[in-house]
HTML snippet that shows the backbone in 3Dmol.js (N, CA, C, O; Angstrom):
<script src="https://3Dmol.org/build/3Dmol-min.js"></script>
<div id="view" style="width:600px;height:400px;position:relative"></div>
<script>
const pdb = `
ATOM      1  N   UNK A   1     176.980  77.881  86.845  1.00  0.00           N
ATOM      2  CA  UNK A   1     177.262  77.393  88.183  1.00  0.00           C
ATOM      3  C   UNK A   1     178.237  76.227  88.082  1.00  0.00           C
ATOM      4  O   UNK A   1     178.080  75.330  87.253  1.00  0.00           O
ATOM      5  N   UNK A   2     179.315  76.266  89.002  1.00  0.00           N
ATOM      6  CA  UNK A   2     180.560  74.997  88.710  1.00  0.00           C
ATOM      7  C   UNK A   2     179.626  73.493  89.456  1.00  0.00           C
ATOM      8  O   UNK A   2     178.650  73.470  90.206  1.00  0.00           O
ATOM      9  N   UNK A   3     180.105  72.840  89.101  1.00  0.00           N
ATOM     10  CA  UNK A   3     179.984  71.524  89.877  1.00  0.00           C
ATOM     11  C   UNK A   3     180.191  71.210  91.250  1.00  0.00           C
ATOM     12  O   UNK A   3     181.330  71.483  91.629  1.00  0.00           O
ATOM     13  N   UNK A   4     179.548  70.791  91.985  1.00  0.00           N
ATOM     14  CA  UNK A   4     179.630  70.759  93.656  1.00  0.00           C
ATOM     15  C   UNK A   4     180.454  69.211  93.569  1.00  0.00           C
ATOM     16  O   UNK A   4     179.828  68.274  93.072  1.00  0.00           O
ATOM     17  N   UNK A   5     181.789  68.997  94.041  1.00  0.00           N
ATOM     18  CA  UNK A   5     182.512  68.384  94.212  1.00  0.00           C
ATOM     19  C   UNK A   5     181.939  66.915  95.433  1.00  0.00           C
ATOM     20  O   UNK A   5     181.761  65.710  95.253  1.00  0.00           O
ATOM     21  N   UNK A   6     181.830  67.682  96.448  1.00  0.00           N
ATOM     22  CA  UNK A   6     181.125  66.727  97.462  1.00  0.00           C
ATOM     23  C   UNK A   6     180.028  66.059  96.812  1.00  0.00           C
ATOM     24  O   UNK A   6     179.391  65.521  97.717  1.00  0.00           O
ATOM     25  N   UNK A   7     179.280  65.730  95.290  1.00  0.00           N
ATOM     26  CA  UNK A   7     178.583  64.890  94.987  1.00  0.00           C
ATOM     27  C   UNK A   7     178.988  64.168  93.775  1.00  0.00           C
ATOM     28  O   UNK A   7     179.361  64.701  92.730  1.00  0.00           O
ATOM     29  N   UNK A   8     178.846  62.443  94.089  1.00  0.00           N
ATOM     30  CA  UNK A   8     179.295  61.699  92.981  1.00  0.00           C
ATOM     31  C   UNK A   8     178.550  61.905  91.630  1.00  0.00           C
ATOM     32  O   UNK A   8     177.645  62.713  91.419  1.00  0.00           O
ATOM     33  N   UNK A   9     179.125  60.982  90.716  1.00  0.00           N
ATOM     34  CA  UNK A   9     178.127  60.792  89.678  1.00  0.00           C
ATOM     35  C   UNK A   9     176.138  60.339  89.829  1.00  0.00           C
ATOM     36  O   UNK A   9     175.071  60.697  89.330  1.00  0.00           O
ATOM     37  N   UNK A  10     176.599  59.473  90.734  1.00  0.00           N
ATOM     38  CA  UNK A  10     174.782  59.261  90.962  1.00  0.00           C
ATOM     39  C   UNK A  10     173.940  60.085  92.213  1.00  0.00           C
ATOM     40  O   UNK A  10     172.908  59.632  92.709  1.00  0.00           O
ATOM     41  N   UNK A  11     174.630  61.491  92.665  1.00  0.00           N
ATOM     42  CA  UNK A  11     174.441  62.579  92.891  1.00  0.00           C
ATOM     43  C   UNK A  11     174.679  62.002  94.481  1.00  0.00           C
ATOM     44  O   UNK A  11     174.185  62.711  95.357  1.00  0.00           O
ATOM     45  N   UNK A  12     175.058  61.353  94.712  1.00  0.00           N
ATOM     46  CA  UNK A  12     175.390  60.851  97.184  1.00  0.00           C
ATOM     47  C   UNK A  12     176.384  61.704  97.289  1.00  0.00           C
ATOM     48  O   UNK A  12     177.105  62.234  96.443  1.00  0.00           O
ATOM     49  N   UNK A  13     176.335  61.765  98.363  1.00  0.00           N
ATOM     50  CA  UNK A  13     177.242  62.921  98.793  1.00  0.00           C
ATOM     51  C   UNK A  13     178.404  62.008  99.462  1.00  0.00           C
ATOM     52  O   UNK A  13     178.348  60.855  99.891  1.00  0.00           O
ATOM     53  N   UNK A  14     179.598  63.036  99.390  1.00  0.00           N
ATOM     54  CA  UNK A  14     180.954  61.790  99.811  1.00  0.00           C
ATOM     55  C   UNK A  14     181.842  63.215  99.952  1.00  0.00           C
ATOM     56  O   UNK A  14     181.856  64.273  99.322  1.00  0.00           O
ATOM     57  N   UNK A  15     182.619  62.652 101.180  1.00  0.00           N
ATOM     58  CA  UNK A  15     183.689  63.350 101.774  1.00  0.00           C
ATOM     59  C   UNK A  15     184.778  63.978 100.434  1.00  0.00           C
ATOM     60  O   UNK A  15     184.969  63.328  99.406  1.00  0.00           O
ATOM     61  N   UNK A  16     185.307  65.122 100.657  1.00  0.00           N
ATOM     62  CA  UNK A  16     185.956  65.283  99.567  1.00  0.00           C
ATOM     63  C   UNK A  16     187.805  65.780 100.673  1.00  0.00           C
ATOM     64  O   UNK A  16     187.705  66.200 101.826  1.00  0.00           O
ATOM     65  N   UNK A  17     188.725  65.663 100.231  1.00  0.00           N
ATOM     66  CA  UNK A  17     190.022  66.058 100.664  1.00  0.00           C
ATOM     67  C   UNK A  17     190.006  67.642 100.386  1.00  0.00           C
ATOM     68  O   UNK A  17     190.459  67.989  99.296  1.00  0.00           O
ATOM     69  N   UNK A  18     189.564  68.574 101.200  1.00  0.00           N
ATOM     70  CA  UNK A  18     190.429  70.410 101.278  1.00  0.00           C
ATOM     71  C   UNK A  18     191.732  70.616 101.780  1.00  0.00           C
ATOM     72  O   UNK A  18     192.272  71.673 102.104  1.00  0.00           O
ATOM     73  N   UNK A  19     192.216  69.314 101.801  1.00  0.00           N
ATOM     74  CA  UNK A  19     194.050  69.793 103.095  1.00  0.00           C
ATOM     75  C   UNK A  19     194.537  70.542 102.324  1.00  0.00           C
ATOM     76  O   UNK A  19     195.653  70.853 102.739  1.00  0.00           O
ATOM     77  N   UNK A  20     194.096  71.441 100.571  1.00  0.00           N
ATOM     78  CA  UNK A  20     195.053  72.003 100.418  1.00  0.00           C
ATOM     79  C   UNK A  20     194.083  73.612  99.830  1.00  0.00           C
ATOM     80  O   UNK A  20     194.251  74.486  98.980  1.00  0.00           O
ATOM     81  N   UNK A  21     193.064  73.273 100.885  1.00  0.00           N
ATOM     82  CA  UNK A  21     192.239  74.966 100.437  1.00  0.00           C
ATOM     83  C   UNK A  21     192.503  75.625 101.009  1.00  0.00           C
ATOM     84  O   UNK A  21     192.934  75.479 102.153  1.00  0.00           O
ATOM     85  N   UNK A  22     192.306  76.807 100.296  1.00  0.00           N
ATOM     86  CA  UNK A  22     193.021  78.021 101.335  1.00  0.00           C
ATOM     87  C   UNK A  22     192.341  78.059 102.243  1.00  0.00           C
ATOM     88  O   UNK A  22     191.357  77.319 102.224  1.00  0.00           O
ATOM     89  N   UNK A  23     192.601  79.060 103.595  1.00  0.00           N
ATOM     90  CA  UNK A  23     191.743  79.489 104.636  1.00  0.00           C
ATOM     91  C   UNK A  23     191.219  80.438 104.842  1.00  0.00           C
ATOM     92  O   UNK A  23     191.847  81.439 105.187  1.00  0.00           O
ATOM     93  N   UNK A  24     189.868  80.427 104.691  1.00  0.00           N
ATOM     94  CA  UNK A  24     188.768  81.794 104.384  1.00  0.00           C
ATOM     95  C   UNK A  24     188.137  82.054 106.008  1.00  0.00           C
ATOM     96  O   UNK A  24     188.603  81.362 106.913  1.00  0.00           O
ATOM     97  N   UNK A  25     187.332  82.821 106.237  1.00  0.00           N
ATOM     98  CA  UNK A  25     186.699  83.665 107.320  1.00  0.00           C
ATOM     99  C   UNK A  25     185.435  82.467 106.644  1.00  0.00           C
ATOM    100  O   UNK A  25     185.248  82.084 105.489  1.00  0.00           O
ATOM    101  N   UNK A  26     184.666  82.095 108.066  1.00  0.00           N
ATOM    102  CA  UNK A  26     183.218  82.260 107.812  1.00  0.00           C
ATOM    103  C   UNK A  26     182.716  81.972 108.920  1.00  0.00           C
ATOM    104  O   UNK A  26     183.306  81.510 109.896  1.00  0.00           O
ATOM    105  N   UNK A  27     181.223  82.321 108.780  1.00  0.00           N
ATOM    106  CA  UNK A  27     180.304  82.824 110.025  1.00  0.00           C
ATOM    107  C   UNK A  27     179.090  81.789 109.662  1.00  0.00           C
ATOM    108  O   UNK A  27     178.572  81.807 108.545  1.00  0.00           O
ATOM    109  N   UNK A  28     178.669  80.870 110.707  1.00  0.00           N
ATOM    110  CA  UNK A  28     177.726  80.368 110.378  1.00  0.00           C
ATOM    111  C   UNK A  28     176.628  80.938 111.596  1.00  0.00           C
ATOM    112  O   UNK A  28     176.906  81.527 112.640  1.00  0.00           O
ATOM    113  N   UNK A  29     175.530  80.609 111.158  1.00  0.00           N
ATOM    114  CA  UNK A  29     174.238  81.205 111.999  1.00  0.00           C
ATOM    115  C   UNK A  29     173.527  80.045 112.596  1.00  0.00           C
ATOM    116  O   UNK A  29     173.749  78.978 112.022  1.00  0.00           O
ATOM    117  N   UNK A  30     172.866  80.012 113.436  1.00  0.00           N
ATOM    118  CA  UNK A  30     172.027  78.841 114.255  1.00  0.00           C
ATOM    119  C   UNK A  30     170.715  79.325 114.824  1.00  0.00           C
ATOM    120  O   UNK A  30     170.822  80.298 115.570  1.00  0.00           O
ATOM    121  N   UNK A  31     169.373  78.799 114.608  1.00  0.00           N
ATOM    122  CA  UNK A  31     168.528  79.473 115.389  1.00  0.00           C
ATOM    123  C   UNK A  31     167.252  78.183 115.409  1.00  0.00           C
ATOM    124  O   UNK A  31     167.193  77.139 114.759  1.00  0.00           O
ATOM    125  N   UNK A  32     166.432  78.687 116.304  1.00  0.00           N
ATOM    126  CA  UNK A  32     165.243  77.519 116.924  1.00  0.00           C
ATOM    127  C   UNK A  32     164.052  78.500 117.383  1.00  0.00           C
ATOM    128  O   UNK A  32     163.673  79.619 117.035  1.00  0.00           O
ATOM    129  N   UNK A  33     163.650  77.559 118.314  1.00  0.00           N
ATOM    130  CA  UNK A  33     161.897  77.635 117.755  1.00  0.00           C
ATOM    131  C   UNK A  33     161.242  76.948 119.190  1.00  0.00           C
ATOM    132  O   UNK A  33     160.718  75.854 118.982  1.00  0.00           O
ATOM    133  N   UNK A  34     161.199  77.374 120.468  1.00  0.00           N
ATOM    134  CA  UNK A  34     160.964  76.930 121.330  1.00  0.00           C
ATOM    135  C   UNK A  34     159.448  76.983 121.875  1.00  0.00           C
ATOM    136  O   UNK A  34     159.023  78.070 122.266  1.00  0.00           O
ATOM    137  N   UNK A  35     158.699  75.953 121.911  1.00  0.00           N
ATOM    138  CA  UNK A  35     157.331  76.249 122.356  1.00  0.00           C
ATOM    139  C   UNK A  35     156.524  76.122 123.526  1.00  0.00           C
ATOM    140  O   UNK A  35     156.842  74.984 123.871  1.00  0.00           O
ATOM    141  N   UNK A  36     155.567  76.578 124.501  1.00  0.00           N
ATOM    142  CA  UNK A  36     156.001  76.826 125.821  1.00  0.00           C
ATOM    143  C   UNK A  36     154.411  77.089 125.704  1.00  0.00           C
ATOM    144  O   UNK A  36     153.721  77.160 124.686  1.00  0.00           O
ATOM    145  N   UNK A  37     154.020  77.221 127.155  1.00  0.00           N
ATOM    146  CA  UNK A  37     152.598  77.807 127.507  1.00  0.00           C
ATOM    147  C   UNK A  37     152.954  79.146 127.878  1.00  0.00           C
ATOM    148  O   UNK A  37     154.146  79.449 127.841  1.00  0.00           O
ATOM    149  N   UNK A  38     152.079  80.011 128.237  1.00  0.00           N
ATOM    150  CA  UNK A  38     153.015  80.924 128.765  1.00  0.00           C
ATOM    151  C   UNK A  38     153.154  81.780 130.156  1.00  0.00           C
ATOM    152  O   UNK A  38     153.584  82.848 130.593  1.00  0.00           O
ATOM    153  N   UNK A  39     152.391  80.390 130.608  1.00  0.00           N
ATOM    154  CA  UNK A  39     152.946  80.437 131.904  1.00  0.00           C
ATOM    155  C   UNK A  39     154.417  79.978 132.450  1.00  0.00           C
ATOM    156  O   UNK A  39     155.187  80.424 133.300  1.00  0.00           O
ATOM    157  N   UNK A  40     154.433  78.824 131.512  1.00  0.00           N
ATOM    158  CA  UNK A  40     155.974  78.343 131.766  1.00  0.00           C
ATOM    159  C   UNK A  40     157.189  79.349 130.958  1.00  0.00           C
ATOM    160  O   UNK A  40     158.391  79.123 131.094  1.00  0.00           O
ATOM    161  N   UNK A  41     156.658  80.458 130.127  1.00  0.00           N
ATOM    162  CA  UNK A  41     157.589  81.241 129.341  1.00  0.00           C
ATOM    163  C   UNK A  41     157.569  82.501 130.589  1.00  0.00           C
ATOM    164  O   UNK A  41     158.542  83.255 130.622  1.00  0.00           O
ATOM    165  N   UNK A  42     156.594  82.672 131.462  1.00  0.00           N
ATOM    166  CA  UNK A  42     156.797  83.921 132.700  1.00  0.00           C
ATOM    167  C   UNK A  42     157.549  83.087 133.530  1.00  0.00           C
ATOM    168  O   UNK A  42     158.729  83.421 133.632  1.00  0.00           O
ATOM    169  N   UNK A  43     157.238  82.201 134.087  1.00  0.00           N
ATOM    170  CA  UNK A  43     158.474  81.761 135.096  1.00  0.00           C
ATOM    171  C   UNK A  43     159.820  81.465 134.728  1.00  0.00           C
ATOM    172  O   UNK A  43     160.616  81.427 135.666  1.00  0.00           O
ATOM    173  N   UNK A  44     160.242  81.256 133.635  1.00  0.00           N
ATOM    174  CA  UNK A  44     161.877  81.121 132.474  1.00  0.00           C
ATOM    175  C   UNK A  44     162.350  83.060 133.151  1.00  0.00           C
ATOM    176  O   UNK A  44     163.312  83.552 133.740  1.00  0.00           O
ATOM    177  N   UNK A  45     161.111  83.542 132.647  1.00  0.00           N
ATOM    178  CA  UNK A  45     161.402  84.970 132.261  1.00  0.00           C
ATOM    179  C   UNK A  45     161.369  85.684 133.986  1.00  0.00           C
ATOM    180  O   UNK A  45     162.068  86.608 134.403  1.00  0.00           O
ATOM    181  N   UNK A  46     160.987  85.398 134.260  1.00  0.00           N
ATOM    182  CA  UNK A  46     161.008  85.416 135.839  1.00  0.00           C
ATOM    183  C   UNK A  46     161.962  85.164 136.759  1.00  0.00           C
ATOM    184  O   UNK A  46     162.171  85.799 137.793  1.00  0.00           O
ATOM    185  N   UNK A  47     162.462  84.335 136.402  1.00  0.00           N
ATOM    186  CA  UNK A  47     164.005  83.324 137.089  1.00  0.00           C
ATOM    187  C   UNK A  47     163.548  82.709 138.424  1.00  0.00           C
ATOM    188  O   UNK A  47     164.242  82.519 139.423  1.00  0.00           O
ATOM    189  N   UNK A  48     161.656  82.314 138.161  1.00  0.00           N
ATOM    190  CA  UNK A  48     161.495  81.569 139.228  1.00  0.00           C
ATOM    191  C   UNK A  48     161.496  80.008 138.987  1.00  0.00           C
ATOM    192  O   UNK A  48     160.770  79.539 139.863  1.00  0.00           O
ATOM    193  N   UNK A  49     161.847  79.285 138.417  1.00  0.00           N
ATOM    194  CA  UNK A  49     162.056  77.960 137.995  1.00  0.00           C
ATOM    195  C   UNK A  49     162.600  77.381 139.352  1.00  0.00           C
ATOM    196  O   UNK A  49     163.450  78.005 139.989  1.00  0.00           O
ATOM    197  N   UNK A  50     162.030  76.020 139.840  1.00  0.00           N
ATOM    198  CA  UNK A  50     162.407  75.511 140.765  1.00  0.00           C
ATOM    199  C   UNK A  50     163.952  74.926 140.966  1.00  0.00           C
ATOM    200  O   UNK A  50     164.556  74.723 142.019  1.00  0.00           O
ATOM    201  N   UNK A  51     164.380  74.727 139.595  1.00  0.00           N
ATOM    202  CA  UNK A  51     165.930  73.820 139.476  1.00  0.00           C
ATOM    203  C   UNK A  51     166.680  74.996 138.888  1.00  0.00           C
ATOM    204  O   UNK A  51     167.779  74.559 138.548  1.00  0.00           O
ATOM    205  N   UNK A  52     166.592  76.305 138.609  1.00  0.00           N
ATOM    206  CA  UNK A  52     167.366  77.591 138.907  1.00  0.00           C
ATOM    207  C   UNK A  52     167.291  78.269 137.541  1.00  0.00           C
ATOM    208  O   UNK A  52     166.213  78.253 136.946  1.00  0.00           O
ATOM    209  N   UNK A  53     168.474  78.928 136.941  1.00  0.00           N
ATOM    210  CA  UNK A  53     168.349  79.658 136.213  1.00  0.00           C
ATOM    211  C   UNK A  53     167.928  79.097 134.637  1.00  0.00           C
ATOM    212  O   UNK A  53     168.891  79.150 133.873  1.00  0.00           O
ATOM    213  N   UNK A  54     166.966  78.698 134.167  1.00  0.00           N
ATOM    214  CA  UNK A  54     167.131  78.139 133.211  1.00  0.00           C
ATOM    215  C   UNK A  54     167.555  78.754 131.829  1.00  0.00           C
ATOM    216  O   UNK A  54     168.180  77.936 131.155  1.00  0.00           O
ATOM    217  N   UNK A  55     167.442  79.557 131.432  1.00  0.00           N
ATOM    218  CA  UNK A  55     168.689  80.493 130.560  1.00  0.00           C
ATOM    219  C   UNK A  55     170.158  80.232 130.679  1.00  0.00           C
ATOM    220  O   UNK A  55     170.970  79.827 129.848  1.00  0.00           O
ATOM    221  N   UNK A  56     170.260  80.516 131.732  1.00  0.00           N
ATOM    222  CA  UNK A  56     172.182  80.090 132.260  1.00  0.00           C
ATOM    223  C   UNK A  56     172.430  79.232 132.186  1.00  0.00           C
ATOM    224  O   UNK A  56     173.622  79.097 132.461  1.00  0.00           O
ATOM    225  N   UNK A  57     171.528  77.570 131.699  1.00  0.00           N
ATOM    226  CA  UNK A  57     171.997  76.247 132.057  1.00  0.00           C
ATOM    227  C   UNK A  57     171.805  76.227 130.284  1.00  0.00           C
ATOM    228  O   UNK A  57     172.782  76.000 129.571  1.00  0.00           O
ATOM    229  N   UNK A  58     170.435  76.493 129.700  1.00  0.00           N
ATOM    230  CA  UNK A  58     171.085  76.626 128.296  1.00  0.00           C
ATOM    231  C   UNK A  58     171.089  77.164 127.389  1.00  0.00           C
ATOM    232  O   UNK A  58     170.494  77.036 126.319  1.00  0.00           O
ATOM    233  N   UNK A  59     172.248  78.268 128.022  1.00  0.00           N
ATOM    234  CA  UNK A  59     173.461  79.131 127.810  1.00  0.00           C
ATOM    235  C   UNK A  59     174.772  78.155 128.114  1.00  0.00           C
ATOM    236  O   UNK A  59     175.585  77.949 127.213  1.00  0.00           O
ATOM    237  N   UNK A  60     174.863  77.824 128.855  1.00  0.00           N
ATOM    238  CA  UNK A  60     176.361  77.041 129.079  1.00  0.00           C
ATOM    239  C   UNK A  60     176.419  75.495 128.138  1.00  0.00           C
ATOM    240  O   UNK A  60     177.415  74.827 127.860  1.00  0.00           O
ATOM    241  N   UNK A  61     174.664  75.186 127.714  1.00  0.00           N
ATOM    242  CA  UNK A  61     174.799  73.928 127.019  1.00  0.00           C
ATOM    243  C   UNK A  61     175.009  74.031 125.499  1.00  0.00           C
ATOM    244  O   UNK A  61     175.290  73.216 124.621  1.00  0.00           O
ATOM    245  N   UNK A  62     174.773  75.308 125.530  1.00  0.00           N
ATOM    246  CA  UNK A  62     175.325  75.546 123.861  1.00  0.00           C
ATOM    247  C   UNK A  62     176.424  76.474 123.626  1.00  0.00           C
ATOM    248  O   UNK A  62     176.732  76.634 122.444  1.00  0.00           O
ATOM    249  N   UNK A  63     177.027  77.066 124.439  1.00  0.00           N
ATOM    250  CA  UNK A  63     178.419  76.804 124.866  1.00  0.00           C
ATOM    251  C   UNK A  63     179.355  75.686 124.594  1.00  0.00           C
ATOM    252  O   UNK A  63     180.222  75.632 123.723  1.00  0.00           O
ATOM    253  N   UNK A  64     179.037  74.815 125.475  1.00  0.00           N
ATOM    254  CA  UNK A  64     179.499  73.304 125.464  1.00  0.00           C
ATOM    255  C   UNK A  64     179.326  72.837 124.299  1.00  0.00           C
ATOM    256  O   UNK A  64     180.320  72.242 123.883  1.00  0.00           O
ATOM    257  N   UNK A  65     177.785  72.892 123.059  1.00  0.00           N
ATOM    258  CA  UNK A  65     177.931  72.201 122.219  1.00  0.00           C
ATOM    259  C   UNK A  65     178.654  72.707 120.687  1.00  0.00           C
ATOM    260  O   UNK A  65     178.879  72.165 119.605  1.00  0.00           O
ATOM    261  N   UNK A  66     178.900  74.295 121.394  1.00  0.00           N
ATOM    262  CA  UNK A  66     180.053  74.802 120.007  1.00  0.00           C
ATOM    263  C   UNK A  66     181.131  74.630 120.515  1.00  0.00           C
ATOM    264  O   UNK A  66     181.990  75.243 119.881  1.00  0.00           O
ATOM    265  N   UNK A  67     181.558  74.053 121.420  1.00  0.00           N
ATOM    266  CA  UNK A  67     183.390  73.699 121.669  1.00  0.00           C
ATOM    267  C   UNK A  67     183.218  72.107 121.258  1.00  0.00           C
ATOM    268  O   UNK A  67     184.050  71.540 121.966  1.00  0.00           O
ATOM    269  N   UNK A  68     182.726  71.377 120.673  1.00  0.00           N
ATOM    270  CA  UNK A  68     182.180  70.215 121.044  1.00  0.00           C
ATOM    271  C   UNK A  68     181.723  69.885 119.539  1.00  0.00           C
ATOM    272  O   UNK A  68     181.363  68.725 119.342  1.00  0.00           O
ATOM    273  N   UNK A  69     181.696  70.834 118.389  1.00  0.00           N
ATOM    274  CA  UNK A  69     181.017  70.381 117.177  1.00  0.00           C
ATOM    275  C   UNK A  69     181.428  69.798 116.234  1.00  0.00           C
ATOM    276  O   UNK A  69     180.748  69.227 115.382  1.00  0.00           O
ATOM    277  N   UNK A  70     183.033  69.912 116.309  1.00  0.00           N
ATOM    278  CA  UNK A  70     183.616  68.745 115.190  1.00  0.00           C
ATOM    279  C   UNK A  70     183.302  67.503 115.414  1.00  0.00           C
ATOM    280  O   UNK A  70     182.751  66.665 114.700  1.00  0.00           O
ATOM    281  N   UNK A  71     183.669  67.472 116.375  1.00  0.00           N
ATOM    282  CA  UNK A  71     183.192  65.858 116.969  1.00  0.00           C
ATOM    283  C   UNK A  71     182.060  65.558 116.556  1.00  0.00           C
ATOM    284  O   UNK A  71     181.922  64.616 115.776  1.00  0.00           O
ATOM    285  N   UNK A  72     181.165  66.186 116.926  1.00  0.00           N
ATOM    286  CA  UNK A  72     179.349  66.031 116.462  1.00  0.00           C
ATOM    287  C   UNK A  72     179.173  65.573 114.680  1.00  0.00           C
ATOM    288  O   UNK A  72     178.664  64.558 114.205  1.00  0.00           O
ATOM    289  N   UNK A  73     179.690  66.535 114.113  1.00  0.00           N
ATOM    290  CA  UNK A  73     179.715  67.245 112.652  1.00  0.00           C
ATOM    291  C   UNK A  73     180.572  66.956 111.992  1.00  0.00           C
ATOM    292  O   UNK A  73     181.237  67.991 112.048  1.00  0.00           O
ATOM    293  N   UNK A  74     181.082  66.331 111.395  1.00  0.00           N
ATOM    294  CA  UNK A  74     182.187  65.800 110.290  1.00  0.00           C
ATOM    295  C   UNK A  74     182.459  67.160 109.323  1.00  0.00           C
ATOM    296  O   UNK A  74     183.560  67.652 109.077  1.00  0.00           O
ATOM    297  N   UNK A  75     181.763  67.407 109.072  1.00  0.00           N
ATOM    298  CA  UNK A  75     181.945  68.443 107.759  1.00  0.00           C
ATOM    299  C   UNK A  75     182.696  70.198 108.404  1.00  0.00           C
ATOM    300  O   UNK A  75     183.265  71.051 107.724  1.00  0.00           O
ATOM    301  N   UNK A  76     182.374  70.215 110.013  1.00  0.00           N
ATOM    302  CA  UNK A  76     182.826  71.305 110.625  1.00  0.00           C
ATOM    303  C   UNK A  76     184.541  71.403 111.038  1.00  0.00           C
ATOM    304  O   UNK A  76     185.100  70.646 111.831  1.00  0.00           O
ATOM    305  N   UNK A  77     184.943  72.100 110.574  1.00  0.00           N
ATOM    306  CA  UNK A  77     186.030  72.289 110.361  1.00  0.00           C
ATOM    307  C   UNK A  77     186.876  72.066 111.915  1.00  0.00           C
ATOM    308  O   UNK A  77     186.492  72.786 112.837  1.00  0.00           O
ATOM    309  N   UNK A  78     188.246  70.875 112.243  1.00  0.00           N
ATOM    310  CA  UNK A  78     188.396  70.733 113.807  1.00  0.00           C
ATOM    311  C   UNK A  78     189.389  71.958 113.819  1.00  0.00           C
ATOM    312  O   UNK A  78     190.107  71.801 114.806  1.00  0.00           O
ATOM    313  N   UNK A  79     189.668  72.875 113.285  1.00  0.00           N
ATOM    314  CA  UNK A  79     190.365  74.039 114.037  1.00  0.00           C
ATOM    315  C   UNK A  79     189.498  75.318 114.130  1.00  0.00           C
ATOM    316  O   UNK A  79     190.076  76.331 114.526  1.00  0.00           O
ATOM    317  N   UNK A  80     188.012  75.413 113.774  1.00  0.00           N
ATOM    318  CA  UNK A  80     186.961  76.303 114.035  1.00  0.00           C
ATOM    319  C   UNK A  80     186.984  76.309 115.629  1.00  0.00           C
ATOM    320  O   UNK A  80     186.749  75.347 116.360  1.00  0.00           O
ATOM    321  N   UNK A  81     187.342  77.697 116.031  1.00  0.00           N
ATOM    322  CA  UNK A  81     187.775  77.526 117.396  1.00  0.00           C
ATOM    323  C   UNK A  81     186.903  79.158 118.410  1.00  0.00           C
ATOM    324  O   UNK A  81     187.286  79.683 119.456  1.00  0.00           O
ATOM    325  N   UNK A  82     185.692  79.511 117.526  1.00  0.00           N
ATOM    326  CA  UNK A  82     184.778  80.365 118.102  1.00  0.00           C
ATOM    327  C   UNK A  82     183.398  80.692 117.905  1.00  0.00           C
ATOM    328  O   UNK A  82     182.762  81.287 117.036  1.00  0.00           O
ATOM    329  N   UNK A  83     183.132  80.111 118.993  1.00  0.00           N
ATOM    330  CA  UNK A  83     181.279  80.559 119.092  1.00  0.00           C
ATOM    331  C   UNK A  83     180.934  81.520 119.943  1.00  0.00           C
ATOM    332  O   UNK A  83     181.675  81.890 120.854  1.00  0.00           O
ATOM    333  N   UNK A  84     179.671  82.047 119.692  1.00  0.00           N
ATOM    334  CA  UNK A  84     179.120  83.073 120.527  1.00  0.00           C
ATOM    335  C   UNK A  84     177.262  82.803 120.919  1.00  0.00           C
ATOM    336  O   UNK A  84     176.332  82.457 120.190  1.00  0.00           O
ATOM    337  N   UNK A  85     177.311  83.080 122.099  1.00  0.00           N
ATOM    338  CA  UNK A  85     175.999  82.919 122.636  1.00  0.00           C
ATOM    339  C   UNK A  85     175.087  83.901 122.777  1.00  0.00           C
ATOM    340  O   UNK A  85     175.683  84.972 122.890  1.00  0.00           O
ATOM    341  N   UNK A  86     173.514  84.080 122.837  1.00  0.00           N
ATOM    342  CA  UNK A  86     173.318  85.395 123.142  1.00  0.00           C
ATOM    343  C   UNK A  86     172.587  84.863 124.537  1.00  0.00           C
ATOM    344  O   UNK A  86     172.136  85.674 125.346  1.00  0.00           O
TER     345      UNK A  86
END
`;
const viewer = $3Dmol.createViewer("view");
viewer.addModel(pdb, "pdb");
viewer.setStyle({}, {cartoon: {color: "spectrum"}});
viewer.zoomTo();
viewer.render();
</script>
C-alpha cells in the first residue's frame, strides 16, 4: 500500500496541493437515519403536515446543500458541479 500523502510524519492530516492531478470521474454516496414515531412517519407519508410538504422542503434543502458543499467542505472539489436527490 503507497503512503497517504495528506498525512504528516506524526500522522495529522494537512492539506496537500493536486493543481496538477489529473481529472478522474467520481461518485460519492450520502445516506442517514431518521427517527420518528410513527405516527409522525404516516402524516410525512400522508402529506398531511400542517407547514406542507415535508419531503419537498427536504428535498430542496439538500439540493441547496450539494450546490453549497465546497464552501462547507474544504476537501470537496469547487468545480464538482452535480448532485442528485431521491
Amino acid at each position: 500500500m503507497s503512503k497517504l500523502n495528506h498525512f504528516d510524519e506524526r500522522g495529522q492530516a494537512h492539506m496537500v496541493d493536486v493543481g496538477e492531478k489529473a481529472e478522474s470521474h467520481r461518485v460519492a454516496t450520502a445516506s442517514g437515519c431518521i427517527n420518528m414515531t410513527p405516527a409522525t412517519f404516516e402524516l410525512i407519508r400522508s402529506g398531511g403536515a400542517k407547514k406542507g410538504d415535508v419531503l419537498g422542503i427536504a428535498r430542496v434543502a439538500a439540493i441547496q446543500g450539494g450546490e453549497t458543499h465546497a464552501g462547507h467542505h474544504p476537501v470537496v472539489p469547487s468545480d464538482c458541479d452535480h448532485q442528485s436527490c431521491c
